[in-house]
PALO-701098 format. One record per residue: residue number from 0; x, y, z of N, C-alpha, C in turn; residue in one letter. Coordinates in nm, 2 decimals, m for minus. Layout:
BEGIN
+-----+--------+--------+--------+--------+--------+--------+--------+--------+--------+--------+
! num !    n.x !    n.y !    n.z !   ca.x !   ca.y !   ca.z !    c.x !    c.y !    c.z ! residu !
+-----+--------+--------+--------+--------+--------+--------+--------+--------+--------+--------+
! NUM !      X !      Y !      Z !      X !      Y !      Z !      X !      Y !      Z !      a !
...
+-----+--------+--------+--------+--------+--------+--------+--------+--------+--------+--------+
//
This chain:
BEGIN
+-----+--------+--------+--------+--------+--------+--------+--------+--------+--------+--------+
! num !    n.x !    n.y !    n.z !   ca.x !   ca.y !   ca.z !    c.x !    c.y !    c.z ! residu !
+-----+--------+--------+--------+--------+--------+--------+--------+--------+--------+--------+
!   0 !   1.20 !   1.10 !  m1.65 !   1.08 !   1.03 !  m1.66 !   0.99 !   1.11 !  m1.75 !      x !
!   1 !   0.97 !   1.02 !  m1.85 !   0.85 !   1.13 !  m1.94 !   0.75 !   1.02 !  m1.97 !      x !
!   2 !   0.63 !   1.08 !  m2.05 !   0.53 !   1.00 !  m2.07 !   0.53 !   0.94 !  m2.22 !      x !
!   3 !   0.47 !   0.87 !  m2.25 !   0.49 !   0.80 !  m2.37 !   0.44 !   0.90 !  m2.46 !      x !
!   4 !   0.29 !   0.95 !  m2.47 !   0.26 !   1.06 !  m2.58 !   0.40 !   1.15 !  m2.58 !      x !
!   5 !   0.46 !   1.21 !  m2.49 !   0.59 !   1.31 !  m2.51 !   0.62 !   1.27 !  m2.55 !      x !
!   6 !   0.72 !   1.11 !  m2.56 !   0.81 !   1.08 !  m2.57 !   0.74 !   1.09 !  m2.76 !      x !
!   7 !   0.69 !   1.03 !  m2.78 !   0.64 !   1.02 !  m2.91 !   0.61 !   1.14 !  m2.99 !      x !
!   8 !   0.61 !   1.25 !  m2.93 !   0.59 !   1.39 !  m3.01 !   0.73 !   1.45 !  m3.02 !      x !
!   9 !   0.88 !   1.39 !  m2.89 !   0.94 !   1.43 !  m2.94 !   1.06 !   1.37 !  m3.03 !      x !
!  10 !   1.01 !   1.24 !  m3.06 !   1.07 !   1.14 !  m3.16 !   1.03 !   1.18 !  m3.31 !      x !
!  11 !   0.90 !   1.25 !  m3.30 !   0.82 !   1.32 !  m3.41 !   0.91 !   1.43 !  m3.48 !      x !
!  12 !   0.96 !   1.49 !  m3.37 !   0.98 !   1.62 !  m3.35 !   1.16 !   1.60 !  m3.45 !      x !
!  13 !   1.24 !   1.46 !  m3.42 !   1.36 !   1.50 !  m3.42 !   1.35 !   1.44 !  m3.58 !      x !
!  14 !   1.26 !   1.35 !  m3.63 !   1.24 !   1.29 !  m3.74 !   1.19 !   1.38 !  m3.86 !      x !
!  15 !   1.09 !   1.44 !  m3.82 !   1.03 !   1.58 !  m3.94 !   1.15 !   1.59 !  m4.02 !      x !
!  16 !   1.23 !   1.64 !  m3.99 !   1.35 !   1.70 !  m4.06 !   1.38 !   1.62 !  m4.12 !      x !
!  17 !   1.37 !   1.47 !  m4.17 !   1.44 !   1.38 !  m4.22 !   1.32 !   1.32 !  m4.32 !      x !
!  18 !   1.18 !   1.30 !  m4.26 !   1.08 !   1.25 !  m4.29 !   0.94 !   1.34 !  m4.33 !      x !
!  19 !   0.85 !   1.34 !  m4.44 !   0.74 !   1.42 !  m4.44 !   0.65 !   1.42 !  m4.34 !      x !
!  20 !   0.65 !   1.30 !  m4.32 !   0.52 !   1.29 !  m4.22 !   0.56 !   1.19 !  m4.10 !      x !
!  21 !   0.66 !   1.22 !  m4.04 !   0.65 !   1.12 !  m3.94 !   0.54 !   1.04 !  m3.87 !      x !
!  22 !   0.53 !   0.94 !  m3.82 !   0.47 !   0.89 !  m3.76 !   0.47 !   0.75 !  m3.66 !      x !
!  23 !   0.52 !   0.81 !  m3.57 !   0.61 !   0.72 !  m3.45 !   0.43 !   0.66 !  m3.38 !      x !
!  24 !   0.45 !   0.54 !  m3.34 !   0.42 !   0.45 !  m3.23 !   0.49 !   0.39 !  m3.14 !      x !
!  25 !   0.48 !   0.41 !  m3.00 !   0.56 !   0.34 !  m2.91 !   0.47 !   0.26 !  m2.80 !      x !
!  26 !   0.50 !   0.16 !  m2.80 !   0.46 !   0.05 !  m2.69 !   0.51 !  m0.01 !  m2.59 !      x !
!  27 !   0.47 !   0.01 !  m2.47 !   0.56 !  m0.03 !  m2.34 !   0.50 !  m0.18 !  m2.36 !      x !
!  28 !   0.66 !  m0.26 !  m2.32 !   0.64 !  m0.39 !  m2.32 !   0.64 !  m0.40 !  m2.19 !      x !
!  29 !   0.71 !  m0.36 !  m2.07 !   0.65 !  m0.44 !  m2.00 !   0.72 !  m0.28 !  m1.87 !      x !
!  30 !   0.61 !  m0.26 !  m1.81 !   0.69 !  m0.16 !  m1.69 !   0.76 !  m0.14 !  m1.58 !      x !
!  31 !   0.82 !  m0.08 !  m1.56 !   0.91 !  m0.09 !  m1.43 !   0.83 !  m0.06 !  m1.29 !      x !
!  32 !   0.91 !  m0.14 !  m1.23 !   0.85 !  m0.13 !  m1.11 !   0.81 !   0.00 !  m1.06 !      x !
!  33 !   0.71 !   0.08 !  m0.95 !   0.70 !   0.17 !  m0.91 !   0.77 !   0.19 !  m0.80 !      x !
!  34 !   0.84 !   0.29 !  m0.76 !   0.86 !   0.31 !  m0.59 !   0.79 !   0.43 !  m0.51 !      x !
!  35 !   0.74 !   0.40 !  m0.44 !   0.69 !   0.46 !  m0.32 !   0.78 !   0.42 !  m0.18 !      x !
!  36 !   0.71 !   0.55 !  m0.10 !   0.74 !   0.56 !   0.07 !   0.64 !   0.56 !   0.16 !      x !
!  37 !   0.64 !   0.46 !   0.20 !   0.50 !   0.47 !   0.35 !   0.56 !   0.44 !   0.44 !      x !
!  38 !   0.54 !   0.55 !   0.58 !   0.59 !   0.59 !   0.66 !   0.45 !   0.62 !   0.76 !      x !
!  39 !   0.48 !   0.65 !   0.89 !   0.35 !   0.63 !   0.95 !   0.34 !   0.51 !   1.04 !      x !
!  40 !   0.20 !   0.51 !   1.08 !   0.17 !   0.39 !   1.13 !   0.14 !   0.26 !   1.05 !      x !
!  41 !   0.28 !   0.21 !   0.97 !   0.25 !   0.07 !   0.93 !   0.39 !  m0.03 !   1.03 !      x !
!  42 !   0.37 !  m0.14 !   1.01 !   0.48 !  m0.26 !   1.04 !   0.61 !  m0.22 !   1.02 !      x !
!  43 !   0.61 !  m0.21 !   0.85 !   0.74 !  m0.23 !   0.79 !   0.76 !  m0.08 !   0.75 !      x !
!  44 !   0.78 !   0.01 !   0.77 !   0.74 !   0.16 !   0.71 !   0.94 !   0.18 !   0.60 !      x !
!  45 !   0.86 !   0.25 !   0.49 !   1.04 !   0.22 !   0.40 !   1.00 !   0.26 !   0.24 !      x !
!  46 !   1.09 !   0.23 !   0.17 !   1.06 !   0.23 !   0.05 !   1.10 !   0.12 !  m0.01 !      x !
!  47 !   0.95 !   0.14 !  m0.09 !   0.89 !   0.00 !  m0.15 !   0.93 !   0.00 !  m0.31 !      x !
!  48 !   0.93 !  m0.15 !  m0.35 !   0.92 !  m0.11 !  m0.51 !   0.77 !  m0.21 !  m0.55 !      x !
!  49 !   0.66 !  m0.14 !  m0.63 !   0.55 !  m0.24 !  m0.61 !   0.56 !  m0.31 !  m0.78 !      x !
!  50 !   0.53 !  m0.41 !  m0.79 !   0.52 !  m0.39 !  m1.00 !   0.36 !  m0.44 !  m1.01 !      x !
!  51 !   0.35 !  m0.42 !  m1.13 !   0.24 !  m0.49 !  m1.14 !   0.21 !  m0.59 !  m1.26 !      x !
!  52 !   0.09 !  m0.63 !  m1.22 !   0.06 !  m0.80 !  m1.29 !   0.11 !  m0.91 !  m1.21 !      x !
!  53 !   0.16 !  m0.87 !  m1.05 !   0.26 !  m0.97 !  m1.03 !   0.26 !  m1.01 !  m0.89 !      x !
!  54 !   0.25 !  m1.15 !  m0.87 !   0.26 !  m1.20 !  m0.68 !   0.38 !  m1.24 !  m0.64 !      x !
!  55 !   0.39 !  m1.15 !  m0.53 !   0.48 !  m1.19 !  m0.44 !   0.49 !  m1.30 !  m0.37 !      x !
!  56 !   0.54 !  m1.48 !  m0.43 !   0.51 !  m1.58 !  m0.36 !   0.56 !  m1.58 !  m0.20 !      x !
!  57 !   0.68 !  m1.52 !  m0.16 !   0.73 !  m1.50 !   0.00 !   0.59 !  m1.42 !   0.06 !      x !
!  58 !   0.55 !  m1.32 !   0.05 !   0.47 !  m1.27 !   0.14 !   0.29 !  m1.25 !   0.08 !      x !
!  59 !   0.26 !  m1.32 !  m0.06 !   0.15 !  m1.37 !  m0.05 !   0.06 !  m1.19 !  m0.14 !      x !
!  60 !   0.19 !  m1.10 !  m0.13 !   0.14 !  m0.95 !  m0.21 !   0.06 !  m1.00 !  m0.34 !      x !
!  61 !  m0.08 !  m0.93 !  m0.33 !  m0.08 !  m0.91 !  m0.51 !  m0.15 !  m0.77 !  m0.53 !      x !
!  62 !  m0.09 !  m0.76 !  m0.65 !  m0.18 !  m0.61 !  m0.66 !  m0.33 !  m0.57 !  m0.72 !      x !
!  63 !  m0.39 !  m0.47 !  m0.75 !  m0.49 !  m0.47 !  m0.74 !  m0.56 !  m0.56 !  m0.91 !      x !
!  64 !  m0.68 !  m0.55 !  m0.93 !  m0.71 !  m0.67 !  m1.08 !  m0.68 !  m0.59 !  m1.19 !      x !
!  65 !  m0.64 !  m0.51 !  m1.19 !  m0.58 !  m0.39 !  m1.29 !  m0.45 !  m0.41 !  m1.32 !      x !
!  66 !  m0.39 !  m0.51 !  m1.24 !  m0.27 !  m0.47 !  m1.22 !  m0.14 !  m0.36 !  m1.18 !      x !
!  67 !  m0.26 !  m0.26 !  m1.18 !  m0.18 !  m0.11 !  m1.10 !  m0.18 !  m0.11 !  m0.95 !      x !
!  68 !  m0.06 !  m0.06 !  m0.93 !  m0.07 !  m0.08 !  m0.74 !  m0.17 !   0.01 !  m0.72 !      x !
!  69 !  m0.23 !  m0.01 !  m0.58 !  m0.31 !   0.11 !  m0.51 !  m0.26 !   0.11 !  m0.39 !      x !
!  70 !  m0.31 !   0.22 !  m0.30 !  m0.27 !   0.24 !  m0.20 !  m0.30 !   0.11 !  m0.07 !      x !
!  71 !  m0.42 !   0.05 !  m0.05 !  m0.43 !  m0.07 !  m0.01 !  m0.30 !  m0.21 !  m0.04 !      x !
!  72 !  m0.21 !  m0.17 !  m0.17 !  m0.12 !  m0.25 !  m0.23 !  m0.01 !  m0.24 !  m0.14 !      x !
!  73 !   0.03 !  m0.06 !  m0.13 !   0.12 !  m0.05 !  m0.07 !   0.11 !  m0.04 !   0.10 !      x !
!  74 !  m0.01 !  m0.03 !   0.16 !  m0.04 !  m0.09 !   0.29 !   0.03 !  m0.24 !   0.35 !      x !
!  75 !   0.01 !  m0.28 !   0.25 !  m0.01 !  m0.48 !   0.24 !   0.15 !  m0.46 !   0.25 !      x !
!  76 !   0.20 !  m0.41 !   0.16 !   0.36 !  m0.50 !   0.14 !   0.41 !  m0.40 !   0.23 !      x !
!  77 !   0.40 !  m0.33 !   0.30 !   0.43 !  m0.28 !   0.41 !   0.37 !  m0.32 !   0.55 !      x !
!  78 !   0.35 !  m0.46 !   0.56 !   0.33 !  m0.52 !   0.64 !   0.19 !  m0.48 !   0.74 !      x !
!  79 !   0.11 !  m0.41 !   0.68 !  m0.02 !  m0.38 !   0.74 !   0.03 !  m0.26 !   0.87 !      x !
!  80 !  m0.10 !  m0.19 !   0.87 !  m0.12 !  m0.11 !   1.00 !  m0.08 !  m0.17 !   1.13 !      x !
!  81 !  m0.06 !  m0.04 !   1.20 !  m0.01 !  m0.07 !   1.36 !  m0.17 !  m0.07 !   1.41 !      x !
!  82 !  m0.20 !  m0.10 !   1.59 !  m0.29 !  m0.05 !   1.63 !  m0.31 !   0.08 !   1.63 !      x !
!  83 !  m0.17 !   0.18 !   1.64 !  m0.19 !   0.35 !   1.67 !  m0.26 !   0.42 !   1.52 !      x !
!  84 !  m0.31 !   0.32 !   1.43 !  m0.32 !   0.44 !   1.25 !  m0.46 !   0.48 !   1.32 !      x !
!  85 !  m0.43 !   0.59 !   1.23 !  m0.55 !   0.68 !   1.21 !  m0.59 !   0.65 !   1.07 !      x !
!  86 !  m0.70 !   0.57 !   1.05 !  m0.73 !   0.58 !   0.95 !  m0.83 !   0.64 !   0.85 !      x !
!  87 !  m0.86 !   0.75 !   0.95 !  m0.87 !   0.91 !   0.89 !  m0.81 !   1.01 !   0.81 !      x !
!  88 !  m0.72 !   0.95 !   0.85 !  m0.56 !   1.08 !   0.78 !  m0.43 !   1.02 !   0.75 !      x !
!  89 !  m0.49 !   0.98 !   0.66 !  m0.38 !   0.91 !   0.57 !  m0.33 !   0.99 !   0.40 !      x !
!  90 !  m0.22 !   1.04 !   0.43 !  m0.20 !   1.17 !   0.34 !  m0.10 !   1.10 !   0.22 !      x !
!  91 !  m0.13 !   1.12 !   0.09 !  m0.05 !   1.09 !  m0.04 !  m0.02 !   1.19 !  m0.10 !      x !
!  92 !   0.11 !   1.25 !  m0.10 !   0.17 !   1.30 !  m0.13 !   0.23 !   1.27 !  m0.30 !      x !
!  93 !   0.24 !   1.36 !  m0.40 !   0.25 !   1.32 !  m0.50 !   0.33 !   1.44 !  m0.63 !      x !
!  94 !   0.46 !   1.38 !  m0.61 !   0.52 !   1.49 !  m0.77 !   0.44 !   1.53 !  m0.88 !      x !
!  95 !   0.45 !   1.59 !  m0.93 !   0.42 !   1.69 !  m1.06 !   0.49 !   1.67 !  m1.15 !      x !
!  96 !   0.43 !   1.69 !  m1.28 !   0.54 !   1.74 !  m1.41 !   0.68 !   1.84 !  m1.40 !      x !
!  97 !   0.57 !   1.93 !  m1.32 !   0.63 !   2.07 !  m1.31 !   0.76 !   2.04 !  m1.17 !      x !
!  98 !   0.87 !   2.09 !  m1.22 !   0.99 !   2.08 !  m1.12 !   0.93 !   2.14 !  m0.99 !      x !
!  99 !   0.91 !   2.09 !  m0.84 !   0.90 !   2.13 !  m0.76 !   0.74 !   2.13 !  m0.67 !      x !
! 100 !   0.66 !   2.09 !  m0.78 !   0.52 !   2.09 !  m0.74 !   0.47 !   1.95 !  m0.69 !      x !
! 101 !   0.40 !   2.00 !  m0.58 !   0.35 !   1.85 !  m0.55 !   0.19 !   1.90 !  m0.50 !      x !
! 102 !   0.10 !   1.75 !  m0.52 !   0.00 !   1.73 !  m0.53 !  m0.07 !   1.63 !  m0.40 !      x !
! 103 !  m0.14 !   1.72 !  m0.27 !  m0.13 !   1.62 !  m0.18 !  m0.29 !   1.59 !  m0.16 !      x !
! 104 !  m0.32 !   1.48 !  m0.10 !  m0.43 !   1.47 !  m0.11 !  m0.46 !   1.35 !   0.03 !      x !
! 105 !  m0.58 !   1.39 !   0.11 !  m0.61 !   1.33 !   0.22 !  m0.71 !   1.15 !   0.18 !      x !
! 106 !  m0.68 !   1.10 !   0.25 !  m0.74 !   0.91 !   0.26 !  m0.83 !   0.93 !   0.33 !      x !
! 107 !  m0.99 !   0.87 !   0.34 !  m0.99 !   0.80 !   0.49 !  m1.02 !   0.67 !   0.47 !      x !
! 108 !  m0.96 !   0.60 !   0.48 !  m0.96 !   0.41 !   0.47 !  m1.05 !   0.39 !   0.55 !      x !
! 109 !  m1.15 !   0.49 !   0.62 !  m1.21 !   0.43 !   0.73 !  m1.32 !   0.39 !   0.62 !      x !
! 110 !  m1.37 !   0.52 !   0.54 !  m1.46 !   0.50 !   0.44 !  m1.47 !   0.43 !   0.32 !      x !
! 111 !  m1.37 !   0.37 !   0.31 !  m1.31 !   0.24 !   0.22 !  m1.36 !   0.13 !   0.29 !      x !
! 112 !  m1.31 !   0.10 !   0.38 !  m1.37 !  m0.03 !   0.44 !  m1.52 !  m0.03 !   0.49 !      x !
! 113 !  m1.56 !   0.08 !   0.57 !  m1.71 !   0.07 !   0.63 !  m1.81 !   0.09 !   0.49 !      x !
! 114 !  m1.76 !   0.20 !   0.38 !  m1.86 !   0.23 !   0.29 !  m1.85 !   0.19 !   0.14 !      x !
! 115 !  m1.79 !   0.16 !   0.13 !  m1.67 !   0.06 !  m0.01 !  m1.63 !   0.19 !  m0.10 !      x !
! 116 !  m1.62 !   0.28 !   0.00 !  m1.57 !   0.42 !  m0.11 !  m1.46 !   0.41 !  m0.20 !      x !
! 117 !  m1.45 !   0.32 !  m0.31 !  m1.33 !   0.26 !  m0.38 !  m1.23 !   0.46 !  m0.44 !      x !
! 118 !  m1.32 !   0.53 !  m0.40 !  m1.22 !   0.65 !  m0.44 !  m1.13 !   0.65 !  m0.35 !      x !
! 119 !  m1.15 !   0.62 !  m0.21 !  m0.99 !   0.62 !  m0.07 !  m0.92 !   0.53 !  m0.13 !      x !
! 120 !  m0.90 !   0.42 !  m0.26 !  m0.80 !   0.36 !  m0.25 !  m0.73 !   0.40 !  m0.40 !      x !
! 121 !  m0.65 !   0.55 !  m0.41 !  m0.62 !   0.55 !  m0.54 !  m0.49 !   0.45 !  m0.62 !      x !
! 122 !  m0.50 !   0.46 !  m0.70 !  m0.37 !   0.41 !  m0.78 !  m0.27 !   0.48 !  m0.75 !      x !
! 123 !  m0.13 !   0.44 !  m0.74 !   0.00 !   0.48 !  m0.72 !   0.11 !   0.51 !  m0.85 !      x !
! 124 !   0.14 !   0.62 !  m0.80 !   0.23 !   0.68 !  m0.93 !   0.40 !   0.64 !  m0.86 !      x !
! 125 !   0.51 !   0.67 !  m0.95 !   0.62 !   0.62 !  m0.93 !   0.67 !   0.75 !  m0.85 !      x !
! 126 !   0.73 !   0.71 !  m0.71 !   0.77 !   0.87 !  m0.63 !   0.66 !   0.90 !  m0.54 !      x !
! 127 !   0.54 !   0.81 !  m0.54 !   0.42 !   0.85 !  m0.43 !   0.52 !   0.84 !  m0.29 !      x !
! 128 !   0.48 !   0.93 !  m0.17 !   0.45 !   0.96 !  m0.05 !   0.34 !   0.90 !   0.07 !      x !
! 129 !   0.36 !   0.83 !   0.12 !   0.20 !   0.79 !   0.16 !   0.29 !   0.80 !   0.32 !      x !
! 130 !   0.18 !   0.87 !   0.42 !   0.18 !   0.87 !   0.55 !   0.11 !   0.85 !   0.61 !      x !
! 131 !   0.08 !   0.77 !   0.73 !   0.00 !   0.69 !   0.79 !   0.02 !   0.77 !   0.92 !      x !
! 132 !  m0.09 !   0.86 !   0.97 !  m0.05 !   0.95 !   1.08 !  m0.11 !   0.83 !   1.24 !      x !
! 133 !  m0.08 !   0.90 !   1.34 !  m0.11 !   0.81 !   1.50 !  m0.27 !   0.86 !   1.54 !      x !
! 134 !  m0.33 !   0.82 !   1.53 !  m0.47 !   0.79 !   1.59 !  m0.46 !   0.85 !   1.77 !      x !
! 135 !  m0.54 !   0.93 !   1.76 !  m0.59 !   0.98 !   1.89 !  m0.69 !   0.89 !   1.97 !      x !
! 136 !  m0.73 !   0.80 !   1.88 !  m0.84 !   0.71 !   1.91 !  m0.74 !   0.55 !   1.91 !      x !
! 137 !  m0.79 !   0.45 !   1.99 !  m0.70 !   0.32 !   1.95 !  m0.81 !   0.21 !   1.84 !      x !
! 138 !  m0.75 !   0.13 !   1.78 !  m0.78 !   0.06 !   1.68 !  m0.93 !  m0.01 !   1.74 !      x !
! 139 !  m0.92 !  m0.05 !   1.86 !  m1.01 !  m0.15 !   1.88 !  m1.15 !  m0.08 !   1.96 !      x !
! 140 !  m1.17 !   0.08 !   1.91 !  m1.24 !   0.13 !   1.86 !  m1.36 !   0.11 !   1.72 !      x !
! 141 !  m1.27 !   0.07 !   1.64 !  m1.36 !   0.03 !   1.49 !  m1.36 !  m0.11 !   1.47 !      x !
! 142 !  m1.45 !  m0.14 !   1.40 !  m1.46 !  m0.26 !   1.40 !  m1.38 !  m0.28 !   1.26 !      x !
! 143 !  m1.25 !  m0.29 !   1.23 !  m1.18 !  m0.31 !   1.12 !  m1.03 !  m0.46 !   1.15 !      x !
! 144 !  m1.06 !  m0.49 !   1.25 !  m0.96 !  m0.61 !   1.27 !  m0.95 !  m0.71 !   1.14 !      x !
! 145 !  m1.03 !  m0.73 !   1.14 !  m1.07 !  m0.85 !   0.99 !  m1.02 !  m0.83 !   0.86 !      x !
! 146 !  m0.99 !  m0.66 !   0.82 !  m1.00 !  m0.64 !   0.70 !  m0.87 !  m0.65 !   0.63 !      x !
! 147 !  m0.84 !  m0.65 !   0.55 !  m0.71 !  m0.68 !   0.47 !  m0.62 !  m0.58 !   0.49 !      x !
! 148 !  m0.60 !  m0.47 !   0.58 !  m0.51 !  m0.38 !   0.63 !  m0.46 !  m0.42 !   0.71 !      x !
! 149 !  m0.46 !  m0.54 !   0.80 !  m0.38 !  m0.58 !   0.95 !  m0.36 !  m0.70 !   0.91 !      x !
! 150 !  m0.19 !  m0.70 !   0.97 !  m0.15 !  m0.86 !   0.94 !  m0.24 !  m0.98 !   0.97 !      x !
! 151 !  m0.21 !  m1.10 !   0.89 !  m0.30 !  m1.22 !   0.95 !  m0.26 !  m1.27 !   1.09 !      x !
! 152 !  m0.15 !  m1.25 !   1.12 !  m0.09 !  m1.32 !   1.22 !   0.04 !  m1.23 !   1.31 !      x !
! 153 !  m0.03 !  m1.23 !   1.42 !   0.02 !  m1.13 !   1.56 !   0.06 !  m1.24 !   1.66 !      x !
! 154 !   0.21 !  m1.16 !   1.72 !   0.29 !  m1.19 !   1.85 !   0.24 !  m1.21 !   1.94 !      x !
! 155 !   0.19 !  m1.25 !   2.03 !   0.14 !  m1.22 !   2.16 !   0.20 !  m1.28 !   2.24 !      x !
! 156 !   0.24 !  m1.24 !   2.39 !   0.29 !  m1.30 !   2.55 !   0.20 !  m1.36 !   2.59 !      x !
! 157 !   0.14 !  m1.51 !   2.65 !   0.06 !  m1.54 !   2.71 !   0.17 !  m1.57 !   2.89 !      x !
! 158 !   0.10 !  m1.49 !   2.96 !   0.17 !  m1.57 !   3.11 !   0.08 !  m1.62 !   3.17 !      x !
! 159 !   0.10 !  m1.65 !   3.34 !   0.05 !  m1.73 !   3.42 !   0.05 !  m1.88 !   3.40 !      x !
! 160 !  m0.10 !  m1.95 !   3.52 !  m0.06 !  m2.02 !   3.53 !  m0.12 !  m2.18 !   3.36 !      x !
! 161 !  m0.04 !  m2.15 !   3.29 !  m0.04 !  m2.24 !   3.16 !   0.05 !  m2.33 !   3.12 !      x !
! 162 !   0.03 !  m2.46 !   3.07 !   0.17 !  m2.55 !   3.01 !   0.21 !  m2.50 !   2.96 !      x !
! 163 !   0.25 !  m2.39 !   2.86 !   0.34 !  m2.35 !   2.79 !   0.33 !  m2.16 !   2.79 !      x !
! 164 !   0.38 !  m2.11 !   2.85 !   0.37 !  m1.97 !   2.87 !   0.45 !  m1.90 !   2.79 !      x !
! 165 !   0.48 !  m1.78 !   2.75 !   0.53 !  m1.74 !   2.64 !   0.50 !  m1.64 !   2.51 !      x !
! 166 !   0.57 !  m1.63 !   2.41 !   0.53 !  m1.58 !   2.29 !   0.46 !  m1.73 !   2.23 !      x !
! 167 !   0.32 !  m1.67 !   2.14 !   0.28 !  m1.76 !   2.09 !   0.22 !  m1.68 !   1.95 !      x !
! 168 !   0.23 !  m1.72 !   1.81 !   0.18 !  m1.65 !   1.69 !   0.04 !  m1.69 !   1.68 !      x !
! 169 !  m0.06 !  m1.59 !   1.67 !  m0.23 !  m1.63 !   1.63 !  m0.26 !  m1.53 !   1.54 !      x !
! 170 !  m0.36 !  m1.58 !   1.52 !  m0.43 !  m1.51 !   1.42 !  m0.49 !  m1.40 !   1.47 !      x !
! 171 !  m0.50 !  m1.25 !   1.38 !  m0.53 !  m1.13 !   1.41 !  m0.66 !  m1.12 !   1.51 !      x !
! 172 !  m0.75 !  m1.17 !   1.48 !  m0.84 !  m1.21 !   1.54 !  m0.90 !  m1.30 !   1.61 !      x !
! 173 !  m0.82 !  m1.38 !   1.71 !  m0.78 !  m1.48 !   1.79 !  m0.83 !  m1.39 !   1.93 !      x !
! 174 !  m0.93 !  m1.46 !   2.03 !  m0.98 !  m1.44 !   2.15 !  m0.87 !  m1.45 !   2.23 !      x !
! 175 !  m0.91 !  m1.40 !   2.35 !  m0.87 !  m1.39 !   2.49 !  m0.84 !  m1.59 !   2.50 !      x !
! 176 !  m0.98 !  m1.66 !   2.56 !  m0.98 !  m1.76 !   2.57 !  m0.89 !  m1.86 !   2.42 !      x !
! 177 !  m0.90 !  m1.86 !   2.33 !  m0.85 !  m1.90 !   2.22 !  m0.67 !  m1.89 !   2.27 !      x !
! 178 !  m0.61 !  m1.79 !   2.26 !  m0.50 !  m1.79 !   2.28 !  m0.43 !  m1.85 !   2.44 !      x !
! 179 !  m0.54 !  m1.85 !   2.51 !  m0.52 !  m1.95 !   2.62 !  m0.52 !  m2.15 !   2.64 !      x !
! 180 !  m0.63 !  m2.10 !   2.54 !  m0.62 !  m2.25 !   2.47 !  m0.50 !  m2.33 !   2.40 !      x !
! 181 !  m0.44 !  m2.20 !   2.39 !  m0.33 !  m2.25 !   2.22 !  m0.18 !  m2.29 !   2.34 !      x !
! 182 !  m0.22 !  m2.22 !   2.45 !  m0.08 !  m2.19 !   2.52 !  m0.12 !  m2.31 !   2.62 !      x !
! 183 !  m0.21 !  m2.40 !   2.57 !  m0.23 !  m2.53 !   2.71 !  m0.34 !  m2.53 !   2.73 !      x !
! 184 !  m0.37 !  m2.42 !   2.77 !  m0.52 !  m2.42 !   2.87 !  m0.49 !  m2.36 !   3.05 !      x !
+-----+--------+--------+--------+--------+--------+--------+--------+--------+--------+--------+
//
């Protein structure tokens, strides 16, 4: 993997010898997907391939208006947070040029969502690391249920005494009474 200026200094480089003045231009037509690993407290934790410019019609993914993934991107197609995330310490992990070097760097999505700190949500390189660590605290501590990091739609057991008792799918944000409603009443 090299970058386009390289690549074009060393296209320069093998031409000179043939040509006075070389002068290469190269243009990506269209890029390859990125892959990343998020692991942690999400749903689906795995490696991902994200592209961009592009919706995922099955699961409704799109990436950010840039068309570059961000870390929010790869939350999403990783099926959203568990209740256990810490969304304090959320660590991106990131290769180098340099053989062997990596570049890590701490999240806190807390301050993404409460303060719109658009800096917790960076862009994703090809090879990113992202870990989602376990919360010493539980979710329904912050007020973050709503926000685009938790799936729309959660499992729940409703028992006792109801017409239809069971698993029943609602929405993330679906009451006590609400889901009793849905299961009969």
């Amino acid at each position: 993997n090299i970058s386009i200026p390289k690549a074009n200094l060393i296209i320069e480089r093998v031409y000179s010898s043939e040509l006075i003045r070389p002068d290469v231009l190269i243009k990506l037509r269209q890029p390859r997907p990125i892959r990343v690993v998020i692991l942690g407290e999400v749903k689906n934790p795995g490696l991902y391939s994200l592209l961009y410019n592009t919706i995922n019609q099955s699961s409704g993914f799109e990436v950010s208006e840039l068309g570059i993934p961000t870390l929010i991107d790869a939350i999403q197609k990783a099926g959203g947070i568990t209740d256990e995330a810490d969304l304090k310490s959320v660590s991106l992990k990131r290769k180098l040029e340099e053989e062997g070097y990596f570049k890590k760097a701490k999240i806190n999505l807390l301050s993404l969502l409460k303060e719109g700190d658009l800096s917790q949500n960076p862009y994703l390189y090809d090879g990113d690391f992202i870990n989602i660590e376990t919360s010493k605290v539980k979710m329904e501590d912050f007020d973050i249920i709503s926000s685009n990091l938790t799936p729309k739609m959660i499992a729940i057991n409703v028992i006792g005494q109801v017409p239809n008792p069971g698993k029943q799918i609602v929405s993330s944000n679906t009451t006590l009474s609400q889901a009793v409603l849905q299961a009969g009443g």
